[in-house]
Backbone and ligand atoms as CSV (ligand in chain L), in Angstrom:
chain,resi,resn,atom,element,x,y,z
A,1,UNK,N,N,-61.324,3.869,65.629
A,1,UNK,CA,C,-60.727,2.565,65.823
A,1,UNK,C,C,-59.492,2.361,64.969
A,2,UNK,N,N,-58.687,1.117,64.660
A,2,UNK,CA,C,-57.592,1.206,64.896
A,2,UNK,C,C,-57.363,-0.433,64.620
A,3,UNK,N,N,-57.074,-0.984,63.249
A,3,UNK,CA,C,-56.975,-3.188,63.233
A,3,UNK,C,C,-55.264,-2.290,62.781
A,4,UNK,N,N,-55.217,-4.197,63.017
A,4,UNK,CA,C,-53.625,-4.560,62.720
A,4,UNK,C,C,-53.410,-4.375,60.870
A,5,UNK,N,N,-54.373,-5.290,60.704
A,5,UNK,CA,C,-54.807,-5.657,59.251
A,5,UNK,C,C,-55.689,-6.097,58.600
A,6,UNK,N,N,-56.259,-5.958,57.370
A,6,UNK,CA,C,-57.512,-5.874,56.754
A,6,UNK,C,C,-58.214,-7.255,56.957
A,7,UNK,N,N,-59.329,-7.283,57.748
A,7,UNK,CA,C,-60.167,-8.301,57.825
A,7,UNK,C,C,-60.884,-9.034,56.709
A,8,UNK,N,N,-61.681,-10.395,56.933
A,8,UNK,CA,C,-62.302,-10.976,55.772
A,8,UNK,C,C,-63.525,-10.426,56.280
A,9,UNK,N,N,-64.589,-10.024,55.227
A,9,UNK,CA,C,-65.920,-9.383,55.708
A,9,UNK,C,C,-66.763,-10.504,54.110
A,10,UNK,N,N,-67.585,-11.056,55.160
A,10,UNK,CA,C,-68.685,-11.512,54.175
A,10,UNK,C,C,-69.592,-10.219,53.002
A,11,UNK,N,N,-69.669,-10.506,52.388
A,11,UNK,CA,C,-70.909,-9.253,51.757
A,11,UNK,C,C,-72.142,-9.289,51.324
A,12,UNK,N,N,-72.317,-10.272,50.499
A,12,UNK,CA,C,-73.453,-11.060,49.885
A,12,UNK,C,C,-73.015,-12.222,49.175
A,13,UNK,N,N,-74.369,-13.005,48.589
A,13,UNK,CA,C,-74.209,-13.769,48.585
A,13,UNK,C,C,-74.007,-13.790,46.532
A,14,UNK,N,N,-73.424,-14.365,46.230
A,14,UNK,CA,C,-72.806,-14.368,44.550
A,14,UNK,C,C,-74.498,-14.047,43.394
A,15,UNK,N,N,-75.278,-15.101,44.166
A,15,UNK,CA,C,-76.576,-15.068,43.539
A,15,UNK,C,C,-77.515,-13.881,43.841
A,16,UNK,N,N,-77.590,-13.512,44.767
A,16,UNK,CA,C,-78.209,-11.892,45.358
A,16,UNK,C,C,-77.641,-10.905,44.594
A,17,UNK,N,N,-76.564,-11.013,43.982
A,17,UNK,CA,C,-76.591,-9.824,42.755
A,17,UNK,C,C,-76.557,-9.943,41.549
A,18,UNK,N,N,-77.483,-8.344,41.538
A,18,UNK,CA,C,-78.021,-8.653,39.909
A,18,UNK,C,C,-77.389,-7.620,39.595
A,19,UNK,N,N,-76.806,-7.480,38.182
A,19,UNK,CA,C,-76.421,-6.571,37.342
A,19,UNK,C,C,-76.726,-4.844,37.455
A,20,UNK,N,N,-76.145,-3.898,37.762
A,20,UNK,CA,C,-76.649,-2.646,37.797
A,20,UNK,C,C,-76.739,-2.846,39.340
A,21,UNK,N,N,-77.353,-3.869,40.619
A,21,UNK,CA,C,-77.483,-3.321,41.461
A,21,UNK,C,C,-76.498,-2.906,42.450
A,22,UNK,N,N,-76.695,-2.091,43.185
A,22,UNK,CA,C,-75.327,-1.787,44.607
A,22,UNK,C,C,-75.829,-2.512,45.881
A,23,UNK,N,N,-74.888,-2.534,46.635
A,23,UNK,CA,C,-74.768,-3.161,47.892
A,23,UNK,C,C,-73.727,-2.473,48.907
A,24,UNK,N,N,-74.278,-1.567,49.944
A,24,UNK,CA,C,-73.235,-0.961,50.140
A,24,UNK,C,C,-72.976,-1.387,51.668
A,25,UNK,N,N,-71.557,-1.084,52.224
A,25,UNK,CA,C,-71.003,-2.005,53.369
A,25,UNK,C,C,-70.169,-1.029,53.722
A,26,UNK,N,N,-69.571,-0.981,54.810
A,26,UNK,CA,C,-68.379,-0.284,55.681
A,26,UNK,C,C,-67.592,-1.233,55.555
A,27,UNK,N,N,-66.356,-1.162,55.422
A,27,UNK,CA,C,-64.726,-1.449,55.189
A,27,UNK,C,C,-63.638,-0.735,55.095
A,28,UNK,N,N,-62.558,-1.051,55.752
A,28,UNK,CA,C,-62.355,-2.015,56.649
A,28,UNK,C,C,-62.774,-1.437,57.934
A,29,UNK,N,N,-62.905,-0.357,58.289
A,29,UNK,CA,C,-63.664,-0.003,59.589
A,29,UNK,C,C,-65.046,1.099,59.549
A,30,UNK,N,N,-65.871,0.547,60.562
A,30,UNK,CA,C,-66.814,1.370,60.521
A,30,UNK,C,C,-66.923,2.578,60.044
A,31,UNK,N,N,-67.718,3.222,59.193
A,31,UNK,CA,C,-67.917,4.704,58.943
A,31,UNK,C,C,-66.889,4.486,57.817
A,32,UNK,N,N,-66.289,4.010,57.263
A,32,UNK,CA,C,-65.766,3.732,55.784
A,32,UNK,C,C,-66.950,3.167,54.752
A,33,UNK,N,N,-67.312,3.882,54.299
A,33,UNK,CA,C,-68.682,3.690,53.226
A,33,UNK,C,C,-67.856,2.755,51.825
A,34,UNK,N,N,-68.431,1.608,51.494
A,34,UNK,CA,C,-68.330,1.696,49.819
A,34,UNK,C,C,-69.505,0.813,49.412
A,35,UNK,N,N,-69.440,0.362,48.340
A,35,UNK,CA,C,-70.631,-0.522,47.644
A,35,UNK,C,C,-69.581,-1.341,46.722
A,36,UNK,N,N,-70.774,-2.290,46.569
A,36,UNK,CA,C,-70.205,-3.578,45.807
A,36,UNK,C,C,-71.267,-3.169,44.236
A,37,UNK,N,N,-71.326,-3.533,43.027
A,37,UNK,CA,C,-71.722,-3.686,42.242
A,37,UNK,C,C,-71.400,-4.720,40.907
A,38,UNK,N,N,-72.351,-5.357,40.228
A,38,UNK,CA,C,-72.527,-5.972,38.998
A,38,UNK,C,C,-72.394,-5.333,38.453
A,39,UNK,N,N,-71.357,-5.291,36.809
A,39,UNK,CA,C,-71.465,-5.064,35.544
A,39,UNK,C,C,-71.757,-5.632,34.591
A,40,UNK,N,N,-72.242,-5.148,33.454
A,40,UNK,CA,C,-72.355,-6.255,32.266
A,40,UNK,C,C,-71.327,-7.128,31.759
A,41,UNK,N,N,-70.143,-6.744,32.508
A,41,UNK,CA,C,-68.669,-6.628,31.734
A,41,UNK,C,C,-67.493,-7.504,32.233
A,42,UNK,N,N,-67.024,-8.374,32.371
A,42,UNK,CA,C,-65.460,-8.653,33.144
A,42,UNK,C,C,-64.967,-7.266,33.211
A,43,UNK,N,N,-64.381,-7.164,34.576
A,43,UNK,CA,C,-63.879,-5.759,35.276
A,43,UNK,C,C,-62.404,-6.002,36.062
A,44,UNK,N,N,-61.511,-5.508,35.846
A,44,UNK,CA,C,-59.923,-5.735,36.373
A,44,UNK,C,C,-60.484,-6.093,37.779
A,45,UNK,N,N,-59.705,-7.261,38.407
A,45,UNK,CA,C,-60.170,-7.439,39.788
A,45,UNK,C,C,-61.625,-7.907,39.631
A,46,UNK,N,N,-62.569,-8.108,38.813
A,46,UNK,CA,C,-63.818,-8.438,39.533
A,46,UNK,C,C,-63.979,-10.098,39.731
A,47,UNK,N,N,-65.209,-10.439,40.239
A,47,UNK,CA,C,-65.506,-11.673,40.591
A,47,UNK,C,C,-66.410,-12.061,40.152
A,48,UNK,N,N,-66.654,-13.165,40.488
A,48,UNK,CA,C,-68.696,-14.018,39.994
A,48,UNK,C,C,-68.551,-14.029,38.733
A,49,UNK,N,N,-69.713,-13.945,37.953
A,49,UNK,CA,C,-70.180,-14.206,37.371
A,49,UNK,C,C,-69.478,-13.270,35.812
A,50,UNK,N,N,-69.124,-13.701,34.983
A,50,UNK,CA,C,-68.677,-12.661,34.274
A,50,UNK,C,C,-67.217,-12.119,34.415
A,51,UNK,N,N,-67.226,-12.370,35.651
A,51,UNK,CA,C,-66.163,-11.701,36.527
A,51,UNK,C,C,-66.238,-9.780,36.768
A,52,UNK,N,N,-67.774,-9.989,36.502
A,52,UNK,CA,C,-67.952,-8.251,36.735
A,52,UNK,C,C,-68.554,-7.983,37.965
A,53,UNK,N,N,-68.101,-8.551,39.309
A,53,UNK,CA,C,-68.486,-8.388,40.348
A,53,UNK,C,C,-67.261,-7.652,41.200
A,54,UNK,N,N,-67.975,-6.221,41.260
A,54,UNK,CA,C,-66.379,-5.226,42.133
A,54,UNK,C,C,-67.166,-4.337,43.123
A,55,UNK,N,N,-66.098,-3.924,44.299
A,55,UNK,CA,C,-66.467,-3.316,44.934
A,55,UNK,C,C,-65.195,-1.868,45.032
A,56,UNK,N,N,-66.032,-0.818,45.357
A,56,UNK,CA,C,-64.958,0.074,45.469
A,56,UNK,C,C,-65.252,0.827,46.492
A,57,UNK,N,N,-64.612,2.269,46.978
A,57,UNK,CA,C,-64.857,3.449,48.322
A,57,UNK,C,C,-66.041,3.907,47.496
A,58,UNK,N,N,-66.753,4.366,49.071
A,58,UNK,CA,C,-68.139,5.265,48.246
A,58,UNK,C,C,-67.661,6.734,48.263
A,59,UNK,N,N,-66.711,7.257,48.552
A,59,UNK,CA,C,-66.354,8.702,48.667
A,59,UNK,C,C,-65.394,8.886,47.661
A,60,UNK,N,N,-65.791,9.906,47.001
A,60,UNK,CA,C,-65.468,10.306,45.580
A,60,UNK,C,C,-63.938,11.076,46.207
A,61,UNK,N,N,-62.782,10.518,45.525
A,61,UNK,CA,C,-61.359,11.010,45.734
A,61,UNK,C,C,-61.330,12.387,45.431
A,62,UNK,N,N,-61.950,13.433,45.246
A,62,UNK,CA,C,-61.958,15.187,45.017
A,62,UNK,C,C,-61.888,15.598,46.412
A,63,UNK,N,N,-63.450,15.283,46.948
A,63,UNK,CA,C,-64.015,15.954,48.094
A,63,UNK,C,C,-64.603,15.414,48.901
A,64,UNK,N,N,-65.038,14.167,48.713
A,64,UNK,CA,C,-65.516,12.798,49.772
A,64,UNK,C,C,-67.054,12.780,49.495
A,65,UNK,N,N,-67.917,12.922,48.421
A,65,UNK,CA,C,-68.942,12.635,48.289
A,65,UNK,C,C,-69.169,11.612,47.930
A,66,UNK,N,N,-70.550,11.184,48.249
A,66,UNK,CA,C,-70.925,9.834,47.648
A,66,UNK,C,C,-71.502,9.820,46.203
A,67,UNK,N,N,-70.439,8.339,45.829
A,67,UNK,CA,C,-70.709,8.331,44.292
A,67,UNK,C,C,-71.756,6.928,43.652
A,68,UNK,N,N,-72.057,6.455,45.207
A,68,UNK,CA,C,-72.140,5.206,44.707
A,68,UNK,C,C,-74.223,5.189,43.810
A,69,UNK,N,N,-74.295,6.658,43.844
A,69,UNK,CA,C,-75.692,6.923,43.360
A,69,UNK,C,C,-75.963,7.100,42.095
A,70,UNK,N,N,-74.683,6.914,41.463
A,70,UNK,CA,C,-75.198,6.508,39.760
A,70,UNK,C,C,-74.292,5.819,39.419
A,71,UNK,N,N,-74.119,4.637,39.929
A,71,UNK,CA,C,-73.581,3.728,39.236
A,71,UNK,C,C,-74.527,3.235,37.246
A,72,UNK,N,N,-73.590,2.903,36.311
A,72,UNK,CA,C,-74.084,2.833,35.425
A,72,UNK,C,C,-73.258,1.245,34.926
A,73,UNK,N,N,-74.399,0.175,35.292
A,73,UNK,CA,C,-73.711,-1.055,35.050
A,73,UNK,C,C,-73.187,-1.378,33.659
A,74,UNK,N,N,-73.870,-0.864,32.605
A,74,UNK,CA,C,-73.269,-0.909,30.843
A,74,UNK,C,C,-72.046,-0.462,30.531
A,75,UNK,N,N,-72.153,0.765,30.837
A,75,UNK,CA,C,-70.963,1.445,30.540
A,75,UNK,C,C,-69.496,0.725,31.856
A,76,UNK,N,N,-69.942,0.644,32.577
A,76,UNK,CA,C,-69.012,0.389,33.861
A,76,UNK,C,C,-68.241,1.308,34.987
A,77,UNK,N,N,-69.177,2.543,35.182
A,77,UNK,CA,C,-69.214,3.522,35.779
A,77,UNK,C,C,-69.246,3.937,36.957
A,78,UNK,N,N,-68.834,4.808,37.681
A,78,UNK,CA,C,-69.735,5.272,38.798
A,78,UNK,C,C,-69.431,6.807,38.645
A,79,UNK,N,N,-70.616,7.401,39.047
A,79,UNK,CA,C,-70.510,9.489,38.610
A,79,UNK,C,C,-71.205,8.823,37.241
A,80,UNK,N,N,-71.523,10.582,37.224
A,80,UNK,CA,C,-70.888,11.794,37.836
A,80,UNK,C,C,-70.981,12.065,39.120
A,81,UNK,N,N,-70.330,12.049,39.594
A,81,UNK,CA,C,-70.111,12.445,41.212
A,81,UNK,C,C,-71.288,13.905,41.407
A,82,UNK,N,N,-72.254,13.858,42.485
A,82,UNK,CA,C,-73.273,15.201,42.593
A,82,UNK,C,C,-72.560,16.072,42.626
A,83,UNK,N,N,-71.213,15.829,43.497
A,83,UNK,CA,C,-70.840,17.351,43.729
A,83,UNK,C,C,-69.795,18.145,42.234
A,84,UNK,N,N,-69.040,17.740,41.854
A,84,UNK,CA,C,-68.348,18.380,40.835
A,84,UNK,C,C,-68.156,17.192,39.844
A,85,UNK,N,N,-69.324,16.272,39.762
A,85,UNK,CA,C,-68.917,15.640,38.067
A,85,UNK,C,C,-67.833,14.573,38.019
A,86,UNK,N,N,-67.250,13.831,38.435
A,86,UNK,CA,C,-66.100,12.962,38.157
A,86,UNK,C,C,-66.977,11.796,37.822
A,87,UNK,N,N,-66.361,10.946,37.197
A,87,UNK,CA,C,-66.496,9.920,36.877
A,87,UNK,C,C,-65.375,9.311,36.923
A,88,UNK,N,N,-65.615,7.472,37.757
A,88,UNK,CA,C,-64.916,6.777,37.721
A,88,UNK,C,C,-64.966,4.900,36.786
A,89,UNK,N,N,-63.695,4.327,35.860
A,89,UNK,CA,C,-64.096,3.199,34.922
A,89,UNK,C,C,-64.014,2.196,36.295
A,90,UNK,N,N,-65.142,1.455,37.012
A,90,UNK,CA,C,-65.094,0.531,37.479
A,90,UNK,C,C,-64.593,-0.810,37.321
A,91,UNK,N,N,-64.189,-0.910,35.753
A,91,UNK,CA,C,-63.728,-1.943,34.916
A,91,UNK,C,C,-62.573,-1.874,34.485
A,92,UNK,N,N,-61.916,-0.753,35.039
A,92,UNK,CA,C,-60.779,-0.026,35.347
A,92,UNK,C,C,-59.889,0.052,36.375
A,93,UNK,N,N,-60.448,-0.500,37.793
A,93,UNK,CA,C,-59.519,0.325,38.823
A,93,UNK,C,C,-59.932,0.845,39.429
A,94,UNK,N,N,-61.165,1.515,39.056
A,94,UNK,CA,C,-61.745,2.868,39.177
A,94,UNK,C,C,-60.559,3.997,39.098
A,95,UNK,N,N,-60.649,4.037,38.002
A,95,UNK,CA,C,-59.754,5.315,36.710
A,95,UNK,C,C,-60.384,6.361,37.484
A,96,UNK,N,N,-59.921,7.438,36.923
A,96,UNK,CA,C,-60.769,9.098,36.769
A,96,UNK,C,C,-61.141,9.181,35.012
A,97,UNK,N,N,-62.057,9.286,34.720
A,97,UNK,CA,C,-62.526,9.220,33.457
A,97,UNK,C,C,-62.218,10.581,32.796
A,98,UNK,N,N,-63.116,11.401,33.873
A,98,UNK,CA,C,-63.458,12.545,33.771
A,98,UNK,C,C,-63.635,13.545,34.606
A,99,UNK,N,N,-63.446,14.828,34.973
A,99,UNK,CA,C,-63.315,15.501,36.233
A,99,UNK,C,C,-62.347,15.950,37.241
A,100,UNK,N,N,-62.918,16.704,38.198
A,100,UNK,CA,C,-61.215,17.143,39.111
A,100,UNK,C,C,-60.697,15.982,39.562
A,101,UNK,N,N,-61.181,15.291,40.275
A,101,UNK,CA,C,-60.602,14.382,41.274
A,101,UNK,C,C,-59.066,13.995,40.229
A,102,UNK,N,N,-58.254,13.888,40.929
A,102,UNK,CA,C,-56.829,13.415,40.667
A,102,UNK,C,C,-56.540,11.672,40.814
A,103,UNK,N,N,-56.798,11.613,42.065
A,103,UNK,CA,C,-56.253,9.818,42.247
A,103,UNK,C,C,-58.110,9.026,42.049
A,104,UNK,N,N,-57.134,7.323,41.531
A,104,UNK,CA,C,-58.608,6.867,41.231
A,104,UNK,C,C,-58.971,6.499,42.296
A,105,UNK,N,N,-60.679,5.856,42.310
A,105,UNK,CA,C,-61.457,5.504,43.414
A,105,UNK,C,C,-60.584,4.030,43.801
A,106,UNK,N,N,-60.263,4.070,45.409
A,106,UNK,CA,C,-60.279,2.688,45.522
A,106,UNK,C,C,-61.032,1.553,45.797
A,107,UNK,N,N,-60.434,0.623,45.146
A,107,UNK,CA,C,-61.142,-0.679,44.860
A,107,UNK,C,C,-60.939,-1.375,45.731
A,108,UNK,N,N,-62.045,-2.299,46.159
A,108,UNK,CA,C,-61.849,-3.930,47.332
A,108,UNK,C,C,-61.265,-4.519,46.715
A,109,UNK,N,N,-60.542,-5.444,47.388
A,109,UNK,CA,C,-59.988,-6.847,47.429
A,109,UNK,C,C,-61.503,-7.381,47.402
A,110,UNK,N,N,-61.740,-8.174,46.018
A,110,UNK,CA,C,-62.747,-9.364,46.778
A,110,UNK,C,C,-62.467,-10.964,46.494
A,111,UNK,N,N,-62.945,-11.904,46.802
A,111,UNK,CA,C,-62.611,-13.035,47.177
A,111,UNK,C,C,-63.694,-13.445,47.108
A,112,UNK,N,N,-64.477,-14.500,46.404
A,112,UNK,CA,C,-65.634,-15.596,46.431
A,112,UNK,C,C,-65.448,-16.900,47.143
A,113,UNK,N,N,-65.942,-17.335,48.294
A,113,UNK,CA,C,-65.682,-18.557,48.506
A,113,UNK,C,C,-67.402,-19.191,49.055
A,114,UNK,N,N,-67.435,-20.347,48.588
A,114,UNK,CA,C,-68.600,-21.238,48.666
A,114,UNK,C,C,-70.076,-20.481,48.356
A,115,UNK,N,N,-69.998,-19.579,47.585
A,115,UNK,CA,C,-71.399,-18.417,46.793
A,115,UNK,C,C,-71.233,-17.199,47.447
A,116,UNK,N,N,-70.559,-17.094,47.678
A,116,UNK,CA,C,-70.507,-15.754,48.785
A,116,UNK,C,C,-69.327,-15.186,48.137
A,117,UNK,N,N,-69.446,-13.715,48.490
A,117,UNK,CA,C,-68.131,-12.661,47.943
A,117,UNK,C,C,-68.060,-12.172,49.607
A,118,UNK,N,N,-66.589,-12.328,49.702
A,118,UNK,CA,C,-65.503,-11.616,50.567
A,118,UNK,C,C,-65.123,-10.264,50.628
A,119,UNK,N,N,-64.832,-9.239,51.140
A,119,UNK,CA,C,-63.882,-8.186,50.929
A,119,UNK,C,C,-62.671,-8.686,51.473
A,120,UNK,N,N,-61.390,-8.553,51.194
A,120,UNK,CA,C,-60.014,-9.024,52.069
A,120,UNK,C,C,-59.422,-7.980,51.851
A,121,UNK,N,N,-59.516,-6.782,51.031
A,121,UNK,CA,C,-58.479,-5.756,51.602
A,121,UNK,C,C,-58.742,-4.699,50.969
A,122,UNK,N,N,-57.884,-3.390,50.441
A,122,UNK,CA,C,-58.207,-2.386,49.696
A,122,UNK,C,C,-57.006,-2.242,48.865
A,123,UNK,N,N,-57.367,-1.310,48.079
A,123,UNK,CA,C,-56.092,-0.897,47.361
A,123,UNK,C,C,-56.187,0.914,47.298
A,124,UNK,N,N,-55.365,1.442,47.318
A,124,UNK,CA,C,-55.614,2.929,47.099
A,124,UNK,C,C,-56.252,3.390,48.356
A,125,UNK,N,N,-56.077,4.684,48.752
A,125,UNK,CA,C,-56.432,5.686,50.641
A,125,UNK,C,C,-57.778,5.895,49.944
A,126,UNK,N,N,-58.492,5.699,50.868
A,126,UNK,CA,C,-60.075,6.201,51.332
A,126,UNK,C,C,-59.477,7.877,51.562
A,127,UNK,N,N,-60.778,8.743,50.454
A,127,UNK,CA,C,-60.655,9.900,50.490
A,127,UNK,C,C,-60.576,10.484,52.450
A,128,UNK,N,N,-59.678,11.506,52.732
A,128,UNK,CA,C,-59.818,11.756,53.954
A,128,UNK,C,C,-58.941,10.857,55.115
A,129,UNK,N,N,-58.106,10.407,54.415
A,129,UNK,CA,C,-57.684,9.108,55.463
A,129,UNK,C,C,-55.859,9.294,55.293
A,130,UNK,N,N,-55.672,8.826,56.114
A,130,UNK,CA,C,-53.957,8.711,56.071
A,130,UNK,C,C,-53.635,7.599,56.195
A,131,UNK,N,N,-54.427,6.480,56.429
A,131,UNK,CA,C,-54.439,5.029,56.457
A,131,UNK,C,C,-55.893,4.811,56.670
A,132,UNK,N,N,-55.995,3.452,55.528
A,132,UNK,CA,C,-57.365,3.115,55.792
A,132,UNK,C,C,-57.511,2.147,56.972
A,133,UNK,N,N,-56.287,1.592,57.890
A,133,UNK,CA,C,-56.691,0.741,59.085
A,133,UNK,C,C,-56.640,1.642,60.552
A,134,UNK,N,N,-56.625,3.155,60.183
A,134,UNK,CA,C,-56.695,4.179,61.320
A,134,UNK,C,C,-57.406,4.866,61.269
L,1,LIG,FE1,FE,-66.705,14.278,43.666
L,1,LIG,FE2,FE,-65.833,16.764,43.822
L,1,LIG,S1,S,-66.430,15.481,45.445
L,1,LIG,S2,S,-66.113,15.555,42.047
């Protein structure tokens, strides 16, 4: 598929997340994996509560694995990536901490309106992609 431009996508609701947990969603088009997560922490870009509410791509910028399986809400993490180890600062950008991967993970646009968090856009290419609206 194929949008003009990045849609508003509901995600959950502000109170449905708790700290450490993930929530994961397709954006902006189907079969685009990422997750949303709580930190302990205010996080560049985050929302809610703390303002440590972020979402980023679930495919690790190296090789396209999914990273969103150790997220570490303290530190503000996600990785080591299973396949070769990267780690990305969620409270960051999603940096490269550590590891091959070169460019950082990208992050949602999110947006809170009336208890609810939004996605409205991305920042940074979804590993594998030449545009994330193609
Ligand atoms: Fe994640 Fe290689 S795919 S480090």
């Amino acid at each position: 598929g194929r949008i003009e431009r990045y849609p508003r996508l509901r995600i959950a609701a502000v109170d449905e997340i708790d700290v450490g947990e993930t929530v994961e969603f397709e954006y902006p088009l189907d079969g685009s994996g990422n997750f949303l997560t709580r930190l302990t922490e205010d996080a560049d870009a985050g929302v809610g509560p703390e303002e440590g509410i972020v979402a980023f791509s679930n495919l690790c910028t190296h090789m396209g694995c999914a990273v969103s399986g150790n997220v570490d809400a303290e530190r503000g993490t996600a990785g080591p990536c299973p396949c070769h180890y990267t780690s990305f600062d969620l409270s960051k950008g999603g940096l490269v901490v550590v590891g091959p991967a070169t460019t950082d993970l990208p992050q949602v646009r999110l947006d809170v309106a009336d208890g609810d968090v939004f996605a409205t856009g991305m920042d940074g290419l979804v590993h594998g992609r030449r545009n994330n609206l193609a």
